[in-house]
C-alpha positions in Angstrom: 0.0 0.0 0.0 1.4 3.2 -1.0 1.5 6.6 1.3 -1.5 8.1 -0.8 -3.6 4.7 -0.7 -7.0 4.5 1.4 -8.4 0.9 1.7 -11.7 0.8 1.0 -14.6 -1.6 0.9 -14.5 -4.4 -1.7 -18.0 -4.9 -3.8 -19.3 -7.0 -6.1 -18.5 -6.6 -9.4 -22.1 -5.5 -10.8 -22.6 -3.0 -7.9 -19.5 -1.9 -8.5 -20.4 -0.9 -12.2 -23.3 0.9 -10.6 -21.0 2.5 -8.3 -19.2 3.6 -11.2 -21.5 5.0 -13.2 -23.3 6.4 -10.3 -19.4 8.7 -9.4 -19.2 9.9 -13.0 -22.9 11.4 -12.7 -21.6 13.1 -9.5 -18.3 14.4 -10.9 -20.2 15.9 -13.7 -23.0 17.4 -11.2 -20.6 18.6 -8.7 -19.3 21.7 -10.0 -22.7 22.8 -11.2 -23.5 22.0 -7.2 -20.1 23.9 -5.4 -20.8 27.1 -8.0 -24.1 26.7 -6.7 -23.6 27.2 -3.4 -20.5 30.1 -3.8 -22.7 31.9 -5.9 -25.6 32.1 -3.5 -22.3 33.7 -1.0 -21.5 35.9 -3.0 -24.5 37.0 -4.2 -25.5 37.9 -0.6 -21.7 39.6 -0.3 -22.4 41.4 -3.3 -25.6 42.8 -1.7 -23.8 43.6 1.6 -21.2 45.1 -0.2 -23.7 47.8 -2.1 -25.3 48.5 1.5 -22.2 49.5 3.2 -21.9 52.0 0.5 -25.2 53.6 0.3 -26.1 53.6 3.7 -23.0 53.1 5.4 -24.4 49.8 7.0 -27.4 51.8 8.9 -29.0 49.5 11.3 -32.1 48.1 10.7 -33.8 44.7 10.5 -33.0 43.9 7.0 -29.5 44.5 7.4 -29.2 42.4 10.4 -31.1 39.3 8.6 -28.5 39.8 5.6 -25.0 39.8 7.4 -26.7 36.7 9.9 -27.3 34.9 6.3 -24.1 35.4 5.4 -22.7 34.1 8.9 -24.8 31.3 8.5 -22.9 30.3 4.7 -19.9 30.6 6.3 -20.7 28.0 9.6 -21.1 25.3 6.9 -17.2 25.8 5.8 -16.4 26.1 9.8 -15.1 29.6 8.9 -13.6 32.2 11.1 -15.5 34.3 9.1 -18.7 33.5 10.9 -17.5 34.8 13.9 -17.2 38.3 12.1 -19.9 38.6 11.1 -22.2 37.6 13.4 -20.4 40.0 15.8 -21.5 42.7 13.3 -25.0 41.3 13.4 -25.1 41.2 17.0 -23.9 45.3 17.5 -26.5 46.4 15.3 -29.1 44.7 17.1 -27.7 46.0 19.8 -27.7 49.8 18.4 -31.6 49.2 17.5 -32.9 47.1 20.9 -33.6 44.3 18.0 -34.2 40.9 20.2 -34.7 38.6 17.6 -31.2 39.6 15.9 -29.7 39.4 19.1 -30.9 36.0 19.9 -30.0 34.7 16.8 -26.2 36.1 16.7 -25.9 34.7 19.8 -27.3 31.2 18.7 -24.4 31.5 15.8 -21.7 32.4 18.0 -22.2 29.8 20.0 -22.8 27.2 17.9 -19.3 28.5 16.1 -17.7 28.0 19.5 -19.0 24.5 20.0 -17.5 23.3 16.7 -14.5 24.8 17.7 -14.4 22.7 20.9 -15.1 25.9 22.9 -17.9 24.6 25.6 -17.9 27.1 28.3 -17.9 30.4 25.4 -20.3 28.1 23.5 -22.6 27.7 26.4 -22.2 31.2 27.8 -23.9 32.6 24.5 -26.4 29.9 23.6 -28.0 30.8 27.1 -28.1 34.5 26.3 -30.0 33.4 23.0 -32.2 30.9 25.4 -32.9 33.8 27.9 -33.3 36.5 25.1 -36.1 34.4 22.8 -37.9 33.2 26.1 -37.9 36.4 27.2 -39.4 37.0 23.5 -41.9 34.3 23.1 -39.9 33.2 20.2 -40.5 29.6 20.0 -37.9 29.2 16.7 -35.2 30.8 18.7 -35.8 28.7 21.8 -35.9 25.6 19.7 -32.7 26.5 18.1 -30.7 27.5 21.3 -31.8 24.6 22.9 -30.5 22.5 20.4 -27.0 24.3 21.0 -27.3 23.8 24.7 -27.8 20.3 24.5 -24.8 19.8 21.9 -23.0 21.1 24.8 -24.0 18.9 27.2 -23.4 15.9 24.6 -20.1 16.5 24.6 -20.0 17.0 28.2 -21.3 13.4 28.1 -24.8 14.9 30.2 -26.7 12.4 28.1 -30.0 13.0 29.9 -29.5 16.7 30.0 -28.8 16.4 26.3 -31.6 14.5 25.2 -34.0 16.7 26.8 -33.1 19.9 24.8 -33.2 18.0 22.0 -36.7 16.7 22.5 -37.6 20.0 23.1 -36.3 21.5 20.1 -37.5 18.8 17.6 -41.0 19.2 19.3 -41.6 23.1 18.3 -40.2 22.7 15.3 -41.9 19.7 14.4 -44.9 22.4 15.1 -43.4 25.2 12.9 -42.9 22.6 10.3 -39.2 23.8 10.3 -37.9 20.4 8.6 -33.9 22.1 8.3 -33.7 22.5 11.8 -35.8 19.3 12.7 -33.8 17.2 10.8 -31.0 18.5 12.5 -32.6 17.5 15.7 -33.7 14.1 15.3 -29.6 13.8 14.5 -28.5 14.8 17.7 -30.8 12.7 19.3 -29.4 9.9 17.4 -26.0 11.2 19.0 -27.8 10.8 22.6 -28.7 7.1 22.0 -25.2 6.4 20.5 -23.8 7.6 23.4 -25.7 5.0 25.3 -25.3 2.3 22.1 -28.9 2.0 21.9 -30.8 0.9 19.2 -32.8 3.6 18.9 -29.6 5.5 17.5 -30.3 3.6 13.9 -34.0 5.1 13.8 -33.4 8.7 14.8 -30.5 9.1 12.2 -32.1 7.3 9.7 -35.1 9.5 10.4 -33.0 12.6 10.3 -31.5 11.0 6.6 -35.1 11.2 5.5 -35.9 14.8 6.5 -32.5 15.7 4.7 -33.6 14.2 1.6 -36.4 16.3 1.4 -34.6 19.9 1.6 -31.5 18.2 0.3 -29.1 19.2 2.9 -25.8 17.3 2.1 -24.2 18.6 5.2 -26.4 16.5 7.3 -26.2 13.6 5.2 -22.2 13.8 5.9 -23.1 13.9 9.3 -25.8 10.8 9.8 -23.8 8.8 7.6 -20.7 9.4 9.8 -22.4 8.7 13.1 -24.6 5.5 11.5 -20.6 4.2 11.1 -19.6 4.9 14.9 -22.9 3.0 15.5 -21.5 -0.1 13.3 -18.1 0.1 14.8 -19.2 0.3 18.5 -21.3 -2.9 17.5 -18.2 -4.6 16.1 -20.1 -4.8 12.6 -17.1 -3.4 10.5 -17.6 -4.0 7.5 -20.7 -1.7 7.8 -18.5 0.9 9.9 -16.2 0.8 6.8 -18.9 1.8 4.3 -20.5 4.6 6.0 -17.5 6.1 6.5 -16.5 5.5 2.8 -19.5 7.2 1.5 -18.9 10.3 2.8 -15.1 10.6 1.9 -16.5 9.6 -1.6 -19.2 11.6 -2.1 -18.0 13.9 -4.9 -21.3 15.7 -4.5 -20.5 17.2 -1.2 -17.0 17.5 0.5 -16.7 18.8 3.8 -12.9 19.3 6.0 -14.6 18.5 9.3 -16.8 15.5 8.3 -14.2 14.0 6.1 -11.8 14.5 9.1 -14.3 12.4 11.3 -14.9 9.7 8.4 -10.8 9.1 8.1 -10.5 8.5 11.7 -13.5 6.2 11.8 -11.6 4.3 9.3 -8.8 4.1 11.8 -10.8 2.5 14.7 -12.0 -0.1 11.9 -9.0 -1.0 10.6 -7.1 -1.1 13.7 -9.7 -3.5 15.2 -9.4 -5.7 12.0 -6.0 -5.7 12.9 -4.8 -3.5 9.6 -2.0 -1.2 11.9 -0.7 0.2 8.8 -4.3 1.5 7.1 -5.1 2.6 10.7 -1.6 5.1 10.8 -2.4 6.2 7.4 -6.2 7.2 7.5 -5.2 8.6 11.3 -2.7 10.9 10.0 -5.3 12.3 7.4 -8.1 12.7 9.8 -5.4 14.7 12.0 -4.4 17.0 8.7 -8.2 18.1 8.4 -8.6 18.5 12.0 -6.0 20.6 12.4 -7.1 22.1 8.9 -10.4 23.2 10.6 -9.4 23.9 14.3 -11.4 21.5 15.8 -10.2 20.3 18.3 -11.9 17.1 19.9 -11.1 15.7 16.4 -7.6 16.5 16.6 -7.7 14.4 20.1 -9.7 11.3 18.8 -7.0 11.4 15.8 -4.0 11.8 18.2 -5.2 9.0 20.1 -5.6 6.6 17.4 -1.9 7.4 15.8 -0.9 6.6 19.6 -2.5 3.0 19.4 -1.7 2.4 15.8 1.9 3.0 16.1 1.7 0.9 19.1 0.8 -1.9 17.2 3.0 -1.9 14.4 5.4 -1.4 17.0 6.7 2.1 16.7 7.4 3.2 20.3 9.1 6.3 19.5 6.4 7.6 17.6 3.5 6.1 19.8 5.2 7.7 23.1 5.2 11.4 20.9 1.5 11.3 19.7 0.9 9.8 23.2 2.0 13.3 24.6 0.5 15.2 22.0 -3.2 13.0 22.8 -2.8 14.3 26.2 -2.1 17.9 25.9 -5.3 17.9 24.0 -6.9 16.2 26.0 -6.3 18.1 29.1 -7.4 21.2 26.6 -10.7 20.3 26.4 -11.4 18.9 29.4 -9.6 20.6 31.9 -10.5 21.4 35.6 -11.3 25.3 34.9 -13.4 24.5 31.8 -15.8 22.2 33.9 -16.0 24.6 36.9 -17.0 26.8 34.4 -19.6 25.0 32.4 -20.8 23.7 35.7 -21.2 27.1 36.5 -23.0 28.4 33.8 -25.4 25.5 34.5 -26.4 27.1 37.3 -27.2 29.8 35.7 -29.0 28.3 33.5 -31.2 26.5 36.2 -31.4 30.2 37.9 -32.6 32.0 35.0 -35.2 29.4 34.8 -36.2 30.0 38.6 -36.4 33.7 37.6 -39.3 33.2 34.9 -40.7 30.8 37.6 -40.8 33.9 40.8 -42.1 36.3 37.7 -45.1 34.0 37.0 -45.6 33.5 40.8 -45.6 37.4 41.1 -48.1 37.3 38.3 -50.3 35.3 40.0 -50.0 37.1 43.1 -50.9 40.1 41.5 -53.9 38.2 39.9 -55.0 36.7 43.3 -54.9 40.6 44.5 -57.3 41.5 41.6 -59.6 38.8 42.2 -60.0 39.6 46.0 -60.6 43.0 45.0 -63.6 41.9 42.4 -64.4 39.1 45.3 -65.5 42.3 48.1 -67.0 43.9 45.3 -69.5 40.8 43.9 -69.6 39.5 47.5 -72.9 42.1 48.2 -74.2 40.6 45.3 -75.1 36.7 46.5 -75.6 35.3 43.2 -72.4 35.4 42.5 -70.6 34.0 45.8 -70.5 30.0 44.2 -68.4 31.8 41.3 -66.4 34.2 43.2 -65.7 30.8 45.8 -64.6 28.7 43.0 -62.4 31.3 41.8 -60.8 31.7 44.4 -60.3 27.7 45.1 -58.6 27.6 41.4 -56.5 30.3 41.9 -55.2 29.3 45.6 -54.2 25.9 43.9 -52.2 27.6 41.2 -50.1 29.4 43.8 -49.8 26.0 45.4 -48.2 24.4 42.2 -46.2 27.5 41.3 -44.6 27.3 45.2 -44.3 23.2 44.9 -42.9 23.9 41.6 -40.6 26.6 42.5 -39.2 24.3 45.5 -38.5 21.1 43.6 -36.4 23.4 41.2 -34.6 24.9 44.2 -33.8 21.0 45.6 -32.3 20.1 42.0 -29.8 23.2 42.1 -28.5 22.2 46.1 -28.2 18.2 44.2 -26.7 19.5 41.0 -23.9 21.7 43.5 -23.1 18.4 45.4 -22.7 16.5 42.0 -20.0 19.4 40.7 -18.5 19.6 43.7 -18.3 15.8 43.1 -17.2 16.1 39.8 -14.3 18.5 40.8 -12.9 15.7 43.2 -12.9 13.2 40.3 -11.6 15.6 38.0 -8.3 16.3 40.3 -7.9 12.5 41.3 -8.1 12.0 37.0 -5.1 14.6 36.6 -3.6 12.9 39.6 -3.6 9.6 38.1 -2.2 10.5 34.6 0.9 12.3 36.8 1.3 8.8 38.1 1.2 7.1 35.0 4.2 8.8 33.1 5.9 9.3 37.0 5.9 5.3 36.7 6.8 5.4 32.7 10.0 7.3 33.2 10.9 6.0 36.5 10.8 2.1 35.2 12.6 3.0 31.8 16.1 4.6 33.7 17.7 1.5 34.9 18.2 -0.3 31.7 18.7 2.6 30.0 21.5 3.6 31.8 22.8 -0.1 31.5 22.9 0.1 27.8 24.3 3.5 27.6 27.2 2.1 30.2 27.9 -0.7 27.4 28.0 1.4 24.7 30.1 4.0 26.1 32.6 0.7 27.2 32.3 -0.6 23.6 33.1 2.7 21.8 36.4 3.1 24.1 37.8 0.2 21.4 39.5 -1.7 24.6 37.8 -4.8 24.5 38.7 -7.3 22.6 37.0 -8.8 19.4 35.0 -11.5 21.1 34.3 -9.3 24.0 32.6 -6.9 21.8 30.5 -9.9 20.3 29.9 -11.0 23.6 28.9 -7.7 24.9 26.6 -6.9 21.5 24.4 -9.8 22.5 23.9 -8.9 25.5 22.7 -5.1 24.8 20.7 -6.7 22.0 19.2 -8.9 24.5 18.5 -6.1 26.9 17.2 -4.0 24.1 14.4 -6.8 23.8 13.6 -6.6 27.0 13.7 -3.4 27.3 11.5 -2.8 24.1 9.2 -5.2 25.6 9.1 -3.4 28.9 8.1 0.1 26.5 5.4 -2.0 24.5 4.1 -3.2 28.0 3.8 0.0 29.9 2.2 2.0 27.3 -0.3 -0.5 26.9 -0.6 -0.1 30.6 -0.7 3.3 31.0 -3.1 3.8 28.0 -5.6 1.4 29.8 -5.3 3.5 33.0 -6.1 6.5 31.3 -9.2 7.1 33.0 -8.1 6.2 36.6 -6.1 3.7 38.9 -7.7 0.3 38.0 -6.7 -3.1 39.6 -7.5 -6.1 37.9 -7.0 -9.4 40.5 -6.1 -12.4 38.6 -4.5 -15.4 39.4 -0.8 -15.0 38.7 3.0 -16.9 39.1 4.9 -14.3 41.5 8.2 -15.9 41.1 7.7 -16.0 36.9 6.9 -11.9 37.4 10.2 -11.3 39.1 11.9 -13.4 37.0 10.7 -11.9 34.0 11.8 -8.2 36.0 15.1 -9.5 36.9 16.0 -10.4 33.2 15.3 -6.1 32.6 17.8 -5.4 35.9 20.6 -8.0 34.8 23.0 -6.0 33.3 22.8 -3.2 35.3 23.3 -5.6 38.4 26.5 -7.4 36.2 27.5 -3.5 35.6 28.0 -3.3 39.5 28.8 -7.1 39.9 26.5 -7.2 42.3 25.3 -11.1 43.1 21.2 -11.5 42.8 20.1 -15.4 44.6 16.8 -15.7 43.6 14.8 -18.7 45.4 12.4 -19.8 42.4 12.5 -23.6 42.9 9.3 -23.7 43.6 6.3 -21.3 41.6 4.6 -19.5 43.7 1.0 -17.9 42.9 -1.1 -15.2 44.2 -4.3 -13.4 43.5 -3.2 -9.8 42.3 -2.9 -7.2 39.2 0.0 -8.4 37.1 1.1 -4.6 35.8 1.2 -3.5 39.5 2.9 -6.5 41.2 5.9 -5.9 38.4 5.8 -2.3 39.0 6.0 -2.9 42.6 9.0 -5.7 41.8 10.5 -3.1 39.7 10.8 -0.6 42.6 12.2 -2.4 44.9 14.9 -4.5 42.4 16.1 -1.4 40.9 16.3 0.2 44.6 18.2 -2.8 46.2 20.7 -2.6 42.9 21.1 1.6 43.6 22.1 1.0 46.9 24.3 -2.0 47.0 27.8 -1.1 46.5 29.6 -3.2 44.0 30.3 -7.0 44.5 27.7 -6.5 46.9 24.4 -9.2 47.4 20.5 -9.7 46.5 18.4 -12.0 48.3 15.0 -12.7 46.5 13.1 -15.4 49.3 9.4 -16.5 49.8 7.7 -17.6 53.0 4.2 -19.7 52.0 2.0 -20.1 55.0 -1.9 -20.9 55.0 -3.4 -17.8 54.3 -0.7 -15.4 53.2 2.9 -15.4 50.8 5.7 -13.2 52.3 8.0 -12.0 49.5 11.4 -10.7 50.8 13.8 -8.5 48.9 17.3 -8.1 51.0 20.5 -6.9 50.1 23.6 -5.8 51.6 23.8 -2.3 51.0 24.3 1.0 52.3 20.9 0.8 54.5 18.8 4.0 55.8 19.2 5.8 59.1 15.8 5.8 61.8 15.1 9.4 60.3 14.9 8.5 56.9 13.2 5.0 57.5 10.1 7.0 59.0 10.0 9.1 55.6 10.1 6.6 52.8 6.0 6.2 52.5 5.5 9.6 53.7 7.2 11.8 51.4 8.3 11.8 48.0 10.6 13.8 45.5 14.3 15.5 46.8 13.3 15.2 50.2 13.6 11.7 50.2 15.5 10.7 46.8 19.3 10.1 47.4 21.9 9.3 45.1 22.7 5.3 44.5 26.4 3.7 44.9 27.4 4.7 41.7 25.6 8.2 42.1 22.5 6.9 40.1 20.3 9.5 40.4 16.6 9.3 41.3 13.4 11.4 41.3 12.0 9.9 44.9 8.4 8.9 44.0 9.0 4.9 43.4 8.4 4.0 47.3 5.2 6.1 47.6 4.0 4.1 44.1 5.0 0.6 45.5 2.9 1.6 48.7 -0.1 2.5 46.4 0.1 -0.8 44.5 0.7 -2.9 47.7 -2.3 -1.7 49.0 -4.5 -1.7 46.0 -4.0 -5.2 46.1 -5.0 -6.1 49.1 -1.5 -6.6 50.5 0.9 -5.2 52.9 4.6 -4.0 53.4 7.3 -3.7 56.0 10.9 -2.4 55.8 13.6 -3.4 58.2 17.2 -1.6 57.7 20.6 -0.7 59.5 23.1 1.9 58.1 26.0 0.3 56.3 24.1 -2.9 56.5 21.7 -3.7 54.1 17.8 -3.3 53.8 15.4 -5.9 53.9 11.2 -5.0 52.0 9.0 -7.7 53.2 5.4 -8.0 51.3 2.7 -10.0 52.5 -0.1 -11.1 50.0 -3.6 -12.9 51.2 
């Protein structure tokens, strides 16, 4: 496969004569289409163009409509032009008191934001543009925030929240018969059940497919066809998920940066889960051009992060460890800690402006109750009208009652919706937490035979040894760059699963094959120092723990005991079985640790407690507080017994 090749799906060979036959209608059609659509722009830039010269861009109604038409051309091409001119929009309606322009800049602005991965701007001016047109009775403009404000939420992965706006939305403009912006609702609501991999997800973009048929929006098309493919993948159908995507990249009617982005890096996910590494690092890196073409941002992330697995699996670690970085600087873009404080935030506001309508119809109906009291003392001489006035007064005493019940279950949902951010702020830090951890235990695990191979090489450069020394020593880096490499391969895999938090799998495991298989990583750093390592493996011993933390643990305390043993020194690797528990000992002979410091090791970490080894290794003085974390993870505990000048001894007990 070349570098310009995209696999695509195979056909049979009489639908693929229709296929044919069916591109070169489109190829001859699209141009007529693409002039179609830039001269409708430029026709409307033409006509704002003649305004700014005979009236100097006066503000009125008219003029508003026209440069919010022209924003709206430009959102299909996810052009910072939009942004301009909806700004201008939104100052003359500004200049004039016009609402309806104000809302409907607003709506633009904000939906501009969202597809430029900016949530908290995006939400901040799609509730202006909800307040404003409820404010307005504009149903159109309520519908069409809404729909904003529950794309938001979507990608705050708010499902619920989400799907609600959308229902909303597709209801009043099911009413208005507005089938544009319905269609576009009945896709986002596919988006909600895709989240949740429902089957209802085929039905709502298919439904949404139909409506764009009718007013021929291609866009949308693009969009269900791409999302009707995530729906394939995530069902493991991928030779389904391969032609949705297809279609769009194909579809030589309409070609769009930002949906052909999305379709490449669906592509990815198929072909790396078919096991194709190559076609998933090729259609990644396109998918990441277009993304970064268009500024959008959560597409540049899923693109990173699929370049990260694919080069992975062909077994590029260089190049997996770099877009592994890259994945996460993105990642930590968009969904930062001051970006959900601030959305969760605006929520709030959101729930408050709703409370005001809620007190302003209360205060309406106060002031109604104060009328009807009023006509009450007057009709009251009159007795045959006391059943009416009675009733009347019954009703409107049971309104109040439903407006205050109302009002108070609104006001018990904001006091549960704090706890949940304050929640989500806890997770949030733990998250960042965790991912220091991860690439904390990445570089800490990758120094030791590092440094031995870089020792070897310098020793093989100094031409001193002898010919068969140099053979002899050439194995043996090759062999510890296998291990090594494997070790790489292994803890990116790791960390990448971890991604999300601190998980401990318990399985049923062979402790002495796991410090075997670490020892053969520490070997030649401990031959470096000539340091003796007895390790009692006659008999396999097993335990009930999480394989990548029991190494990780092992890996600690091996590379610790080889630091700070001085050379020629000793390494004792011993088990104890009894009953109910294993006791794993790791002893050497080494330089020990004073009272003072022994208190210290699983209380602090970094220079206060890092020290150099024998051979003035250096450290970074977080592996002890790690090995304490994984011991108790899994269920397990440690001990430490040392003597200055005399060696330590670690002692972990697993159930």
């Amino acid at each position: 496969m070349n570098a310009q090749t995209v696999p695509l799906p195979y056909y049979p060979f009489k639908i693929m004569l229709f296929k044919v036959f069916r591109l070169i209608v489109l190829l001859l059609l699209c141009p007529f289409i693409v002039f179609s659509q830039q001269k409708k722009l430029e026709q409307l830039l033409s006509k704002w163009n003649k305004l700014t010269v005979v009236n100097q861009t006066k503000p009125d109604t008219a003029t508003i409509n026209l440069l919010s038409a022209i924003a709206s051309e430009y959102m299909e091409t996810v052009s910072d032009s939009a942004f301009i001119y909806s700004n201008k929009a939104l100052a003359l309606s500004e200049q004039i008191n016009y609402n309806q322009g104000r809302a409907r800049a607003y709506a633009m602005l904000g939906k501009m934001h969202y597809m430029k991965g900016n949530y908290d701007i995006s939400l901040n001016n799609s509730l202006i543009a909800l307040t404003i047109s409820t404010q307005n009775d504009d149903k159109l403009g309520v519908a069409n925030a809404s729909n904003i404000v529950g794309l938001i939420y979507l990608a705050q992965n708010k499902i619920n929240l989400a799907l609600k706006e959308f229902l909303k939305a597709a209801a009043v403009n099911k009413s208005l018969n507005k089938l544009n912006r319905l269609s576009s609702n009945y896709f986002n609501i596919g988006l909600c059940y895709l989240e949740n991999k429902s089957d209802s997800t085929i039905y709502y973009l298919l439904l949404s497919k139909s409506v764009s048929k009718q007013i021929n929006d291609e866009h949308l098309l693009a969009m269900a066809d791409n999302r009707i493919g995530d729906y394939y993948l995530q069902k493991e159908q991928l030779n389904k998920a391969i032609f949705y995507y297809s279609s769009v990249i194909k579809n030589t009617s309409y070609q769009n940066d930002w949906e052909n982005s999305f379709a490449y890096t669906g592509l990815a996910k198929c072909y790396y889960k078919l096991g194709k590494y190559k076609a998933a690092v090729l259609c990644s890196q396109k998918g990441l051009l277009l993304a970064q073409k268009t500024n959008t941002k959560w597409d540049i992330e899923q693109a990173l992060q699929m370049l990260h697995q694919s080069y992975s699996a062909v077994g590029d670690s260089g190049k997996a460890y770099q877009y592994l970085l890259m994945d996460k600087q993105y990642s930590d873009s968009l969904f930062n800690e001051s970006k959900e404080k601030e959305i969760n935030a605006l929520y709030l506001k959101q729930k408050q402006a709703e409370n005001e309508v809620l007190i302003k119809k209360n205060q309406i109906a106060q002031e109604q109750e104060a009328a009807n009291r009023l006509i009450i003392l007057i009709i009251i001489l009159i007795a045959i009208f006391l059943m009416v006035i009675v009733i009347m007064i019954y009703r409107s005493a049971k309104k109040t009652e439903k407006l205050y019940q109302d009002l108070q279950k609104k006001s018990d949902y904001i006091i549960a919706q704090k706890q949940l951010i304050e929640q989500k702020n806890e997770d949030l830090n733990n998250s960042n937490e965790t991912k220091d951890r991860l690439f904390s235990i990445i570089g800490h695990d990758l120094r030791s035979p590092f440094a031995a191979m870089l020792g070897a090489l310098r020793l093989f450069k100094t031409d001193e040894l002898a010919e068969e020394e140099k053979e002899l020593m050439l194995d043996k880096v090759l062999e510890q760059m296998t291990l090594t490499s494997a070790m790489i391969e292994h803890l990116l895999t790791w960390a990448n699963s971890q991604r999300e938090g601190l998980k401990t799998a318990i399985i049923d495991l062979s402790l002495t094959r796991v410090i075997d298989e670490v020892l053969g990583v520490f070997i030649a750093v401990a031959n470096e120092k000539k340091i003796k390592i007895i390790h009692h493996n006659e008999v396999s011993v097993s335990i009930k723990a999480d394989q990548d933390q029991v190494r990780i643990i092992f890996q600690n305390l091996i590379a610790n005991a080889i630091k700070f043993t001085k050379p020629k020194g000793e390494i004792l690797i011993s088990y104890l079985l009894t009953d109910d528990a294993v006791r794993v000992s790791v002893k050497d002979n080494g330089v020990g640790m004073s009272e003072t410091k022994l208190k210290k090791i699983f209380q602090e970490s970094g220079k206060s407690i890092s020290t150099y080894g024998t051979k003035k290794e250096k450290g970074i003085g977080i592996g002890l507080m790690l090995v304490k974390k994984f011991v108790e993870l899994n269920n397990a505990t440690i001990s430490v017994f040392s003597k200055e000048n005399e060696g330590t001894e670690f002692i972990i007990t697993f159930k």
